[in-house]
DODREN-414939 format. One line per 10 residues: number of its first residue (from 0); their letters; for each residue z, x, y of N, C-alpha, C, CB. Coordinates in steps of 0.02 Angstrom, whole numbers. Each point is the difference from the previous one (the first is absolute). Glycine has a CB too. Layout:
<rs>
NUM	A	Z X Y Z X Y Z X Y Z X Y | ...
</rs>
This chain:
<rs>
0	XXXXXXXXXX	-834 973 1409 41 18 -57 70 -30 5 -65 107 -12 | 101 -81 48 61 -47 42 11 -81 -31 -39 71 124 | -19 -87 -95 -23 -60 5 6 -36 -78 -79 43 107 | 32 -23 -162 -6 -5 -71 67 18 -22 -123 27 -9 | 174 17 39 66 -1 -35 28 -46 18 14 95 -12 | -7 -144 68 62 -32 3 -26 -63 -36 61 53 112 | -126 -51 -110 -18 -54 -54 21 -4 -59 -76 1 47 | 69 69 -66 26 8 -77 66 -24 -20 -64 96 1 | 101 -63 57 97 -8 -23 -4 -76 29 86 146 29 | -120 -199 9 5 -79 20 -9 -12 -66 -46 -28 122
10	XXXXXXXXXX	-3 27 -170 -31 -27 -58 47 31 -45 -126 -15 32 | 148 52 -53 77 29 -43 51 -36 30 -26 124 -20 | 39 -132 64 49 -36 28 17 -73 -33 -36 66 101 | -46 -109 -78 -20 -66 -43 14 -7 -71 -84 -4 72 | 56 55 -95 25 12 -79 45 -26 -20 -29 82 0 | 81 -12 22 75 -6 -25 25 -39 42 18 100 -48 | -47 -165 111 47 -46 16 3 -62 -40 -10 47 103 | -52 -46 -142 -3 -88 -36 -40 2 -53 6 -69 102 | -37 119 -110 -49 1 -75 52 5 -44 -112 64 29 | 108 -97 -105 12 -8 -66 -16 90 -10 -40 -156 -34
20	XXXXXXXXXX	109 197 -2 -25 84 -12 -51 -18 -80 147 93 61 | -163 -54 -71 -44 19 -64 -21 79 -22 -46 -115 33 | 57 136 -57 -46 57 -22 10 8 -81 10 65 122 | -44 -13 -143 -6 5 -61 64 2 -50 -100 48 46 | 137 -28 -7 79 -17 -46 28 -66 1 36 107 27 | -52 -140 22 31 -81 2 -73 -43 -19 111 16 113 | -167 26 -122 -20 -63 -52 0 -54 -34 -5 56 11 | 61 -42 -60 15 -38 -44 79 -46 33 -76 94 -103 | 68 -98 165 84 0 15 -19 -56 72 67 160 -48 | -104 -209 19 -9 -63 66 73 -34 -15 -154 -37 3
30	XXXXXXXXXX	168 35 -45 45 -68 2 68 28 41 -46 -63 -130 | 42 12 199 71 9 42 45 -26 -34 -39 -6 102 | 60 -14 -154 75 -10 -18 25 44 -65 -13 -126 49 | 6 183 -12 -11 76 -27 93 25 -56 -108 41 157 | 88 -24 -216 60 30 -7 46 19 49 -56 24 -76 | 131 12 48 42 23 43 -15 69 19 78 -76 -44 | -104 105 4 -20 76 -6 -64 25 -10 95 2 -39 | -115 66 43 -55 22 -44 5 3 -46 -30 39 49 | 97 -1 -74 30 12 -57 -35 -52 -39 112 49 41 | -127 -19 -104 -7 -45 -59 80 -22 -32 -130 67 -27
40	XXXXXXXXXX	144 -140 7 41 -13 4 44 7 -76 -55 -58 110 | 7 65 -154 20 14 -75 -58 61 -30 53 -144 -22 | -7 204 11 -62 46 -19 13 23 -85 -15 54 142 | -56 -89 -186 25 14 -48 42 -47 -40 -18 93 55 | 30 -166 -21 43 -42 -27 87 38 17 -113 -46 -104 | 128 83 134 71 19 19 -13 7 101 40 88 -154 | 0 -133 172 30 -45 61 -8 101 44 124 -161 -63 | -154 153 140 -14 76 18 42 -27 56 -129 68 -44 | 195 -35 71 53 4 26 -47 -5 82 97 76 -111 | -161 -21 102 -24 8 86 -18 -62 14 -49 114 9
50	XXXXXXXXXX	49 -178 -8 -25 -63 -3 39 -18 17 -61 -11 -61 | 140 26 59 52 -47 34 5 30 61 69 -38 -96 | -66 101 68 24 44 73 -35 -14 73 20 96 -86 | -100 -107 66 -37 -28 51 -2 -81 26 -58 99 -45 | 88 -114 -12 5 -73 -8 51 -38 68 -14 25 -151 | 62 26 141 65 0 33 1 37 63 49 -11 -106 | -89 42 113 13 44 64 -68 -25 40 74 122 -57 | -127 -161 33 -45 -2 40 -70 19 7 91 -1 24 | -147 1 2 -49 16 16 -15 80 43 2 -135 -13 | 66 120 71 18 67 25 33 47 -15 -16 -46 54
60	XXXXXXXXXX	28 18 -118 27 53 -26 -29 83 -24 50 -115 -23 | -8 158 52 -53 51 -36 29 87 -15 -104 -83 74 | 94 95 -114 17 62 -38 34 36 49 -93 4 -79 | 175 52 56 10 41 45 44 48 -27 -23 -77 82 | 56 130 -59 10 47 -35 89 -36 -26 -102 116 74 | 111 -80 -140 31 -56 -50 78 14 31 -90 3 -132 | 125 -61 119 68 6 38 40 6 -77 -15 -87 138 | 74 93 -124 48 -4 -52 28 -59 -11 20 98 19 | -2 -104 -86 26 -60 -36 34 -19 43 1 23 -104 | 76 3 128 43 -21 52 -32 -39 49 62 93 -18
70	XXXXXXXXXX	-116 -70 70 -15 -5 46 -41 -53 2 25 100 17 | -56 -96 -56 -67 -85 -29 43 -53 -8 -94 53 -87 | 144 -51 59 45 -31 -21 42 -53 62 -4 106 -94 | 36 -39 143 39 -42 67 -55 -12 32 113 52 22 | -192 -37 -26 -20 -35 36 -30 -75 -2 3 110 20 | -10 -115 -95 -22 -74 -31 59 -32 14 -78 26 -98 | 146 -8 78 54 -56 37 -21 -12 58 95 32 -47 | -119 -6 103 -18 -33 62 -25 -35 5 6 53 30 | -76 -35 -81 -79 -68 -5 55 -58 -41 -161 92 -38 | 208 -89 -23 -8 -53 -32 63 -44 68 -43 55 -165
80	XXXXXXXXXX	80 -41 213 37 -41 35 -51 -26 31 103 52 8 | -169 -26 43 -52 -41 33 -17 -50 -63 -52 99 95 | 34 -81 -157 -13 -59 -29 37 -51 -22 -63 60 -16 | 130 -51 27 54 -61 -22 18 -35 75 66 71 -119 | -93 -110 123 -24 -39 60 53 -47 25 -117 6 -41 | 139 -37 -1 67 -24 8 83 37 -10 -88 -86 -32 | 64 144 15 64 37 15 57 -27 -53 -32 14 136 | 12 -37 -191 60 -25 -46 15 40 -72 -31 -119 52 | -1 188 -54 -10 57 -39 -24 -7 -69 80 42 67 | -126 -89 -69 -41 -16 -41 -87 15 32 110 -88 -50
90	XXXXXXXXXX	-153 106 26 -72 -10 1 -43 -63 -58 17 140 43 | -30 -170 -32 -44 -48 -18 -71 -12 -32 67 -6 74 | -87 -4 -97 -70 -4 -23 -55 6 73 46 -87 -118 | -14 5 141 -32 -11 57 -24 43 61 55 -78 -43 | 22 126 58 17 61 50 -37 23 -26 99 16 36 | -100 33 -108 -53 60 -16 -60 -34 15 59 66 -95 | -96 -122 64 -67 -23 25 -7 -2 78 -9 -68 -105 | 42 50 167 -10 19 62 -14 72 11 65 -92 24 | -14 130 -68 -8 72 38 -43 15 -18 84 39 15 | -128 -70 -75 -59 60 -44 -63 -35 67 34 11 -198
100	XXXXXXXXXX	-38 -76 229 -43 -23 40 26 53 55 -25 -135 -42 | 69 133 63 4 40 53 -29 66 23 76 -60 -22 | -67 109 -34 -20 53 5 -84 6 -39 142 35 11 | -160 -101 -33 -93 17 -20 -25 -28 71 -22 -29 -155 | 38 -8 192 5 -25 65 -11 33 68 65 -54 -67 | 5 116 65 25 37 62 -85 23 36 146 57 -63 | -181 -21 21 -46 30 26 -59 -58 51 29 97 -116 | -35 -145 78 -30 -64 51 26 -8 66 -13 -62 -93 | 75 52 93 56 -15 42 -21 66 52 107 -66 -95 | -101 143 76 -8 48 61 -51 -1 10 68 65 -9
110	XXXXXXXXXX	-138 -96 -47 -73 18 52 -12 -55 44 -65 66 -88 | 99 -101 73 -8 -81 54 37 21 69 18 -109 -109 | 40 158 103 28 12 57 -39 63 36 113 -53 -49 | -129 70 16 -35 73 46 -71 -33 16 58 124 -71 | -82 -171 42 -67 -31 37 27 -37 58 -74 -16 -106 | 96 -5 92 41 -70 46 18 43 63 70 -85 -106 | -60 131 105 52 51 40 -95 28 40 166 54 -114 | -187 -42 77 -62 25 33 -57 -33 27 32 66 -63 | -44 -145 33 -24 -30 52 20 -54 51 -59 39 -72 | 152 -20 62 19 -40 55 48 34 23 -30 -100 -33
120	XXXXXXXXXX	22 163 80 59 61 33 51 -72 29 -93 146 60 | 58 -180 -32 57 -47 29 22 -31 13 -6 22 5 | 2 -40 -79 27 -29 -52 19 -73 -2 30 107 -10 | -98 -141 47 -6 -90 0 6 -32 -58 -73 3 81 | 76 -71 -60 35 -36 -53 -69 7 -61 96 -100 91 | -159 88 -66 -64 2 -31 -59 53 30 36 -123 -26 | -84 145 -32 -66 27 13 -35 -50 -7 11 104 -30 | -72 -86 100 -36 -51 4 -82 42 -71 66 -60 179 | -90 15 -179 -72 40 -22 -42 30 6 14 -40 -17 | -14 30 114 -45 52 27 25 48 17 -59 -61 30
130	XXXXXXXXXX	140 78 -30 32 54 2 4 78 -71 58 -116 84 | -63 72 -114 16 1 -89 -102 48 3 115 -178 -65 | -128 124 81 -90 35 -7 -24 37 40 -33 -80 -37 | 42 94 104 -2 52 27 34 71 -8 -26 -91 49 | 84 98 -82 22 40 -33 -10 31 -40 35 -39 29 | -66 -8 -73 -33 27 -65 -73 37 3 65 -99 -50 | -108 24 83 -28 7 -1 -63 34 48 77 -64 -69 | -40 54 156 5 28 54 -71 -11 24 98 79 -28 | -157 -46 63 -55 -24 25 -46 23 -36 35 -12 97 | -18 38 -172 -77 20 -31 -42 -24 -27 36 57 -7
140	XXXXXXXXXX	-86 -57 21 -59 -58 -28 -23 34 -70 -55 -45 131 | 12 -7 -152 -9 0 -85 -59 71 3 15 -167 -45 | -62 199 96 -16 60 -28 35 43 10 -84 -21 2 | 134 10 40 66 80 -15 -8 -9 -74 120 1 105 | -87 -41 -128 29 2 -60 -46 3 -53 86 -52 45 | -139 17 -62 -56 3 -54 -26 83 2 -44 -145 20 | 68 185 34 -14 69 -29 49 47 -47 -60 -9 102 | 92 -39 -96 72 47 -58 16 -48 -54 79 67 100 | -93 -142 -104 23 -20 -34 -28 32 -94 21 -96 124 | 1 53 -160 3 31 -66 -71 -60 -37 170 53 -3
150	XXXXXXXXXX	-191 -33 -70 -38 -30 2 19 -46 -32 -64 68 23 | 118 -101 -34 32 -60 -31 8 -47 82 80 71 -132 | -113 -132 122 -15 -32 62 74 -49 4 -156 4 -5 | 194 10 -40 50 -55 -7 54 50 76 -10 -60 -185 | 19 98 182 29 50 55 -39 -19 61 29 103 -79 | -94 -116 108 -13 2 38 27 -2 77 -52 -19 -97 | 39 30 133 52 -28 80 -1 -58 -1 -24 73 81 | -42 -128 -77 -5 -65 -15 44 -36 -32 -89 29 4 | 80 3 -63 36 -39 -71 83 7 22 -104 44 -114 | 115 17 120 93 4 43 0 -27 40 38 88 -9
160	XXXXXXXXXX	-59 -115 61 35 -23 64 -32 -79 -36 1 118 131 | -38 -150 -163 6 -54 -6 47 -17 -56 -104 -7 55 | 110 55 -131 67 -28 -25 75 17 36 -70 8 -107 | 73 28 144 74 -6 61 -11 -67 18 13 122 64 | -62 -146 -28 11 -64 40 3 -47 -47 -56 29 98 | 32 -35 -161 35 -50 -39 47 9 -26 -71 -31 -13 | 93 63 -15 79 29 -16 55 -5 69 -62 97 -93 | 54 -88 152 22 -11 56 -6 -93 -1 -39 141 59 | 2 -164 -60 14 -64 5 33 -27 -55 -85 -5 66 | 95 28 -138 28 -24 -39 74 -6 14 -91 34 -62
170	XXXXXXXXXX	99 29 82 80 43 38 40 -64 32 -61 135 53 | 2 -153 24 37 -54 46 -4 -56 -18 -13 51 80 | 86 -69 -103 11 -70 -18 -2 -34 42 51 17 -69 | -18 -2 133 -15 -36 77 -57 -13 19 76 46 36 | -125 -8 -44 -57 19 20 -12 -15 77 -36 -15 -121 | 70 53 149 -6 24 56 -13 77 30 58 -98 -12 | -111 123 -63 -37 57 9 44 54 23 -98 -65 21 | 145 55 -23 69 78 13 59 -14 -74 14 -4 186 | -7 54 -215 40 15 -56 63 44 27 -107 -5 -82 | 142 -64 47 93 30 10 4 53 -45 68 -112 20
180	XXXXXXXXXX	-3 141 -20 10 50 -53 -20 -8 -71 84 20 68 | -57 -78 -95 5 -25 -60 -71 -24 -1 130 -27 -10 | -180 -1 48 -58 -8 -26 -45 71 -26 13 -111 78 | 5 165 -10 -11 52 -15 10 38 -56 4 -20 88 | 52 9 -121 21 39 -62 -47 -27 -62 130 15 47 | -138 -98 -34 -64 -27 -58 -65 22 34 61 -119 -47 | -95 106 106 -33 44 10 -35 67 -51 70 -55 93 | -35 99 -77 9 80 -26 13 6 -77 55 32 116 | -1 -89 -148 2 5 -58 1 -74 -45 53 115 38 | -114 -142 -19 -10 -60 -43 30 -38 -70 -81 47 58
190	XXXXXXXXXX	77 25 -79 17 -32 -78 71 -20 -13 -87 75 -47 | 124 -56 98 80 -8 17 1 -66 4 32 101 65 | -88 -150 -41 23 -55 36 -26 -44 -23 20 42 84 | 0 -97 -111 -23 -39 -36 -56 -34 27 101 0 -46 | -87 -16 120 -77 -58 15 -37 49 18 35 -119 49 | -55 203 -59 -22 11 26 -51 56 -80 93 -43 147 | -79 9 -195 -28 27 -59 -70 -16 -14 107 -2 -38 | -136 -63 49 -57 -17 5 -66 46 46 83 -107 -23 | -60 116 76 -26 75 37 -9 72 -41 66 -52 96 | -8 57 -149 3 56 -20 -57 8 -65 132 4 52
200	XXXXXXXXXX	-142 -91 -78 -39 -8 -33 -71 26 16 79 -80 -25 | -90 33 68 -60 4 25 -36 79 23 44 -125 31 | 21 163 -8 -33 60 19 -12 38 -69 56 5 123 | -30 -13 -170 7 48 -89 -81 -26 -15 164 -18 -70 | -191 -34 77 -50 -13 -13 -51 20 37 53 -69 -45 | -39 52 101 -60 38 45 -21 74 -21 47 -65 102 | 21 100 -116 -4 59 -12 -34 24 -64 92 -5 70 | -81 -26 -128 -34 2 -61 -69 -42 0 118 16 -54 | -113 -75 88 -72 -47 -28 -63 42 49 70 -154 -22 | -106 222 -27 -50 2 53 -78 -40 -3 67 111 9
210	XXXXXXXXXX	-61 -158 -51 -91 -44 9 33 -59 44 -85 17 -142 | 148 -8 183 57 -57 60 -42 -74 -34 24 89 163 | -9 -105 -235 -7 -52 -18 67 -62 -3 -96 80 -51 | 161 -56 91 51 -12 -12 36 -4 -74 -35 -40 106 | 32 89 -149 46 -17 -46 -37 81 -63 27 -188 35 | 22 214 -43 -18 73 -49 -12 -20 -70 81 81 66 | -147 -47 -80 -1 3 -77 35 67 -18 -114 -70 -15 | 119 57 -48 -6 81 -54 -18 58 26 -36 -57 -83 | 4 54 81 -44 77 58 30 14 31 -90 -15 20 | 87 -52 54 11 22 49 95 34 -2 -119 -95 52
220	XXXXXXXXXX	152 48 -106 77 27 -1 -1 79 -18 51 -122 -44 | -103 120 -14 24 75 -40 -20 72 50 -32 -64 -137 | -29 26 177 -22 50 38 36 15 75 -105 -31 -70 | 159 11 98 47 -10 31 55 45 -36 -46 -115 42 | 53 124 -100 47 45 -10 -29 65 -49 89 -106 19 | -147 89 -38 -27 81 -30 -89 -6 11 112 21 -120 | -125 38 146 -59 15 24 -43 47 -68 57 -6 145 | -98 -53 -203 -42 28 -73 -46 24 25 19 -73 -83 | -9 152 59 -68 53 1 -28 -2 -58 40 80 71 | -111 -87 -70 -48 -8 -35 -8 33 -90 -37 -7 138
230	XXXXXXXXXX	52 -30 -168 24 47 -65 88 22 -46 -114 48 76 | 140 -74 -28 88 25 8 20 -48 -40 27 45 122 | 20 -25 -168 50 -54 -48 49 -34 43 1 74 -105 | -6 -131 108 52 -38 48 74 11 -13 -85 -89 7 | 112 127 19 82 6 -18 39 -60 -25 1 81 88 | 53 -89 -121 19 -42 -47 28 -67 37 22 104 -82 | -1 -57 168 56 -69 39 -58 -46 28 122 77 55 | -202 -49 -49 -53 -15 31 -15 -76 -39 -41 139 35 | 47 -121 -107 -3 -44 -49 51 -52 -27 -63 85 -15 | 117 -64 32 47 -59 18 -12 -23 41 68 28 -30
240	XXXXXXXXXX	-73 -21 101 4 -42 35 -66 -54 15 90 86 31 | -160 -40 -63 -38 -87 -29 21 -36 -42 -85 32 10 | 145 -8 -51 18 -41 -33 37 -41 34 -16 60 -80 | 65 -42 130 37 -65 45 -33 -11 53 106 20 -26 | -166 -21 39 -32 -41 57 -23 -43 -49 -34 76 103 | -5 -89 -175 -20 -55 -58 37 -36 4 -42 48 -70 | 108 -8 42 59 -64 -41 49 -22 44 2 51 -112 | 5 -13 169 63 -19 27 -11 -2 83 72 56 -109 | -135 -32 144 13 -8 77 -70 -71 9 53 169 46 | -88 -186 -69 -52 -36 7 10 -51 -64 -75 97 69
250	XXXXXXXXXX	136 -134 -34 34 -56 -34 -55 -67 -12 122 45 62 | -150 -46 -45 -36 -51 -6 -81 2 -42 79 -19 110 | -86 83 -126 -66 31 -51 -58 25 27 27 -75 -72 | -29 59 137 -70 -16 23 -35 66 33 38 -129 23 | 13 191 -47 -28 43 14 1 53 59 -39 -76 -66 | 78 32 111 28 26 75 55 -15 2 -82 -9 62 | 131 41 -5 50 -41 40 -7 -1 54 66 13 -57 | -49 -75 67 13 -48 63 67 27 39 -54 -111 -66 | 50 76 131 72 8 29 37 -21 -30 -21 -2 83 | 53 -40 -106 53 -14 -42 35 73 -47 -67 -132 -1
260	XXXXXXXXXX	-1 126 -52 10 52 -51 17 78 30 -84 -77 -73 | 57 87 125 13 70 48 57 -2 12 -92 12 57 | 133 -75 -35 83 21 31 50 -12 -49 -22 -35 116 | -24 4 -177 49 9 -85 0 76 -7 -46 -116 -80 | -9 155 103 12 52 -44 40 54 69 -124 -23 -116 | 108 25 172 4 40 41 76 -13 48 -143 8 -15 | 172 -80 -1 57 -27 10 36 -43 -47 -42 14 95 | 61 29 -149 39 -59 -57 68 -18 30 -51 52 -117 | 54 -122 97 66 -22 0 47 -8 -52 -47 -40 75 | 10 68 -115 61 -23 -73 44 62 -37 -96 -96 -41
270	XXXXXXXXXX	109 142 88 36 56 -11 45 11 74 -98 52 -95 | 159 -37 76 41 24 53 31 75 -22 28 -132 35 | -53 191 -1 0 64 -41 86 16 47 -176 54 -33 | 200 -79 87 48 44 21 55 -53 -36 -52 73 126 | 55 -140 -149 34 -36 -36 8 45 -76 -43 -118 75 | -12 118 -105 1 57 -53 37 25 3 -74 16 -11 | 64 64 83 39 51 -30 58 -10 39 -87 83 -37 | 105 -136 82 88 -6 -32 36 -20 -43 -1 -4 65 | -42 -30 -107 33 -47 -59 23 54 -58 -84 -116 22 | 18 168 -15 2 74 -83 65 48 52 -191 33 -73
280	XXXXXXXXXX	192 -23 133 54 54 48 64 -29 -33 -63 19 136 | 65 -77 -115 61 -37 -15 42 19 -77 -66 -98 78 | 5 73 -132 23 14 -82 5 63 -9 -54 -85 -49 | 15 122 91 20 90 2 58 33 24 -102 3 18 | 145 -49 18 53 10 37 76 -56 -4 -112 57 71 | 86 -87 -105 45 -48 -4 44 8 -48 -69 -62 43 | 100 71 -78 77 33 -51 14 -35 -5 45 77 15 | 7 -118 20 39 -65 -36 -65 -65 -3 147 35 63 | -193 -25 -39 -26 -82 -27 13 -50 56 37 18 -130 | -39 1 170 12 -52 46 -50 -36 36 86 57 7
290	XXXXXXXXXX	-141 -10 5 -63 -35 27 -12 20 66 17 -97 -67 | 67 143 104 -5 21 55 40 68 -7 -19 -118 56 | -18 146 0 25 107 -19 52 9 50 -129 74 -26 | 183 -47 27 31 42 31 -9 55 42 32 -42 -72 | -4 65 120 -52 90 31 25 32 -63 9 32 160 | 65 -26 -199 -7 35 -54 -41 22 -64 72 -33 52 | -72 -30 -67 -72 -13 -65 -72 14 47 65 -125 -86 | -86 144 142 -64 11 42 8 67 -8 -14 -94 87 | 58 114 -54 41 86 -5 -2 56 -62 87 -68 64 | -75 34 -120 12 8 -63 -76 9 -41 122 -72 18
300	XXXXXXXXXX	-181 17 27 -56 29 -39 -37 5 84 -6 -64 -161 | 33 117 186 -45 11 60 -93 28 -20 140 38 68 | -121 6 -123 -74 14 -32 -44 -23 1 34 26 -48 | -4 -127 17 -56 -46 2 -52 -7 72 87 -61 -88 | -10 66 126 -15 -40 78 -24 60 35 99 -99 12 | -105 156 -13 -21 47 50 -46 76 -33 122 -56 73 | -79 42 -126 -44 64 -26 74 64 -33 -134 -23 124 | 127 83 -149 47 48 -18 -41 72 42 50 -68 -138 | 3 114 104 -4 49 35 -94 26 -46 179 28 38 | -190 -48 -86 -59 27 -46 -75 -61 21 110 56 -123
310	XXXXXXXXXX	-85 -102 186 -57 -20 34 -8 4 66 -3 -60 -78 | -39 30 98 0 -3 80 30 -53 41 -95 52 -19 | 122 -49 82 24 -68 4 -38 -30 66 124 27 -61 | -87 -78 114 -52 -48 6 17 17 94 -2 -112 -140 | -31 123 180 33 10 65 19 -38 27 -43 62 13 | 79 -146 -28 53 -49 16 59 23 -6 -60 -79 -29 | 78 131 -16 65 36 3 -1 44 72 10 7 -143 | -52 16 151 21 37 71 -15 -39 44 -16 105 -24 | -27 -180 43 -9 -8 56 80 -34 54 -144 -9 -63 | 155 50 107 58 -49 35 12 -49 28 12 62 2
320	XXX	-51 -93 -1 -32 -65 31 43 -67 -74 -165 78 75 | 153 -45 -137 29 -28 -82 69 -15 33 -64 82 -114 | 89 -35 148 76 -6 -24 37 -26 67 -3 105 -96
</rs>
């Protein structure tokens, strides 16, 4: 029994060290170059304030018991001096677009360090692979594991420890089979890294294409994000979105997508969402027209930037590490 548990928490472990998450709420939510928020960003056609607030404060950001106007207030002067980078009491387009990367970012940044921190106590320049896999993966053979595994074979022990080792080799640019920090951080979070997106491809497909013909039809997309019981009216977003796998993700007609078409849809490049929302922060805050904010004019619509006493605000105001 013993035994079957530590298997269990090794294989949870694997999981949440390198599997793509999914479940029934992120369904519909493959594409890594993800809004700023959950927040819906216009509700109703009128602009929803919680969209900046998260926008601006982050990913880690998160609900807490409500401070006072005053107090939200001196503490965003703190965040907006970290964001005036050059210290010339102006903020920038540019500045706000760093800080909005910064803080959708931060959370990458601490799980890379607390892994990093855990499979290297001490703390070498590189992990090698058989260090990295013994860790993970340690001495259990494939019937430990085929007794717990799940019946989706894409999880398998197999299937994890061989997409780690390709994703691990994608990692070492040296390829000298040990990952520096920074390989490590693409490693762990692929989609961050540009040469290392093609991997990220390949695994979205594996994960959806199940007749592994390399490349998803219709089906196989829709059935990847909603599971049709026999008789059931297909909900309306079910039906949009055959409508944008037709017209708009299977660019070429033929009925599937290809790799290509997978990292159009699952990695677009033709949107910059934290450029966005400094450009609308800015016209929201900007008074004289200048193109660049003041801490006063930031101060003045702190609402935009953090929230009021009649919402919630974002826990970058309390962290001390901000200031």
């Amino acid at each position: 029994m013993w035994k079957l548990l530590v298997v269990y928490l090794l294989v949870v472990t694997i999981v949440l060290a390198t599997a793509i998450p999914k479940s029934e709420d992120e369904s519909k939510d493959r594409v890594l170059d993800k809004d700023l928020s959950d927040q819906e960003h216009f509700i109703n056609s009128h602009h929803n304030p919680a969209y900046d607030h998260e926008a601006f404060l982050g990913e880690e950001a998160k609900t807490f018991e409500q401070l006072t106007p005053e107090e939200s207030a001196k503490r965003l002067g703190l965040i907006v001096d970290k964001i005036d980078k050059d210290q010339d009491g102006f903020v920038t387009q540019e500045e706000l677009k760093d800080w909005i990367r910064y803080t959708q970012r931060r959370y990458i940044r601490d799980d890379v360090e607390r892994q990093w921190k855990s499979h290297n106590p001490e703390n070498k320049e590189n992990v090698t692979w058989p260090e990295y896999k013994n860790m993970i993966y340690g001495s259990l053979d494939e019937k430990d594991v085929e007794s717990l595994k799940e019946q989706d074979d894409n999880y398998s022990y197999a299937t994890m420890q061989k997409r780690d080792r390709r994703r691990w080799s994608f990692a070492d640019q040296d390829n000298d089979d040990a990952l520096t920090k920074e390989e490590f951080s693409a490693f762990l979070h692929p989609e961050e890294t540009d040469y290392m997106r093609d991997v990220v491809v390949m695994e979205t497909i594996e994960d959806i294409d199940k007749d592994k013909d390399g490349k998803i039809s219709l089906s196989e997309y829709i059935g990847d994000m909603y599971k049709d019981e026999d008789g059931q009216e297909l909900p309306e977003w079910v039906l949009n979105e055959q409508e944008q796998f037709m017209s708009h993700r299977d660019k070429d007609g033929d009925g599937f997508m290809n790799h290509e078409e997978v990292k159009s849809w699952i990695l677009p490049a033709d949107f910059d969402h934290a450029e966005a929302e400094a450009r609308h922060l800015i016209y929201e805050a900007d008074s004289d027209a200048d193109q660049k904010l003041t801490k006063e004019e930031i101060l003045e619509k702190y609402d935009t930037f953090v929230g009021s006493q009649a919402t919630d605000f974002g826990e970058a105001l309390t962290r001390h590490d901000e200031f």
